[in-house]
C-alpha positions in Angstrom: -0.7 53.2 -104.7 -2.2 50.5 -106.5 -1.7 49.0 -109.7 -3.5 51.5 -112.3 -6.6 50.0 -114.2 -6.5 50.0 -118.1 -10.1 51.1 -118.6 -9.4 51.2 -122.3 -11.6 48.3 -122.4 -14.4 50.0 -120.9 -13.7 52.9 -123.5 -11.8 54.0 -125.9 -11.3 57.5 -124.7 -8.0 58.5 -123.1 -9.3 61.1 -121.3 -11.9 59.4 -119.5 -9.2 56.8 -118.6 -7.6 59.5 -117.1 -10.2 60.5 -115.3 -11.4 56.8 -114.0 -8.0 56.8 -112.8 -7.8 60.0 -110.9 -10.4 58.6 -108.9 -9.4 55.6 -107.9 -6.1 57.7 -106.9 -8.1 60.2 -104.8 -10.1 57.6 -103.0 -7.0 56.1 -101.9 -5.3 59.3 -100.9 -8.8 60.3 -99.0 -8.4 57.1 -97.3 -4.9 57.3 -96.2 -5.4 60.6 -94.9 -8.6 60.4 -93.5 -8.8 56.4 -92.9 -12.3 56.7 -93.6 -14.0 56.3 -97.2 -17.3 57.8 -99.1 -19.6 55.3 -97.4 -19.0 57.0 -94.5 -22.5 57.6 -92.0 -21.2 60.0 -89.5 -22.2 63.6 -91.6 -25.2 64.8 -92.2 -26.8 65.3 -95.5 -26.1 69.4 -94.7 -22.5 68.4 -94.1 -22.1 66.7 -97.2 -23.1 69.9 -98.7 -21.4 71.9 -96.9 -18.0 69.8 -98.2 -19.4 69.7 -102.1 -19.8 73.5 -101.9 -16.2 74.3 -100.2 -14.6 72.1 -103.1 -16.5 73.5 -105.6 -15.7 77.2 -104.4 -11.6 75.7 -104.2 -11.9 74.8 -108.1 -14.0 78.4 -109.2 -10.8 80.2 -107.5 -8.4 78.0 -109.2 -10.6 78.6 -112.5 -10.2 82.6 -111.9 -6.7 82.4 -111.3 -5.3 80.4 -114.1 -8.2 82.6 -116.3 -5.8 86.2 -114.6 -2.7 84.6 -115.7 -4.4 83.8 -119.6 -5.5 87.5 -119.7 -2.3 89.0 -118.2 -0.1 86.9 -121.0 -2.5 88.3 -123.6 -2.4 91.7 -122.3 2.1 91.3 -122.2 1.8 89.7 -125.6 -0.3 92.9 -127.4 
């Protein structure tokens, strides 16, 4: 990995630091995986799509599953 980037001089918010940082930490896991990078001209515009919408469906049912577990605590809890 490489060295982490203090964006606090960009901003002074933590959580978009940890954000900025996420990224830069995806993009290099992305690229040791796939050895390729976002600037990438072999897919399509549909098949960029295609990958936006399968991520975005991943993170809904991660959403829906941590929201079970909430309501299932509440439900133990009353």
């Amino acid at each position: 990995m490489s060295k982490k980037i203090n964006y606090t001089d960009f901003t002074p918010d933590s959580v978009v630091d940890a954000i900025l940082n996420k990224f830069v930490d995806r993009a290099e896991m992305g690229f040791k995986k796939y050895n390729n990078t976002l600037d990438r001209k072999d897919l399509s515009k549909v098949e960029w799509i295609n990958h936006a919408q399968e991520e975005l469906m991943d993170g809904i049912l991660y959403l829906q599953r941590l929201k079970q577990e909430i309501n299932d605590q509440a439900t133990e809890s009353n």
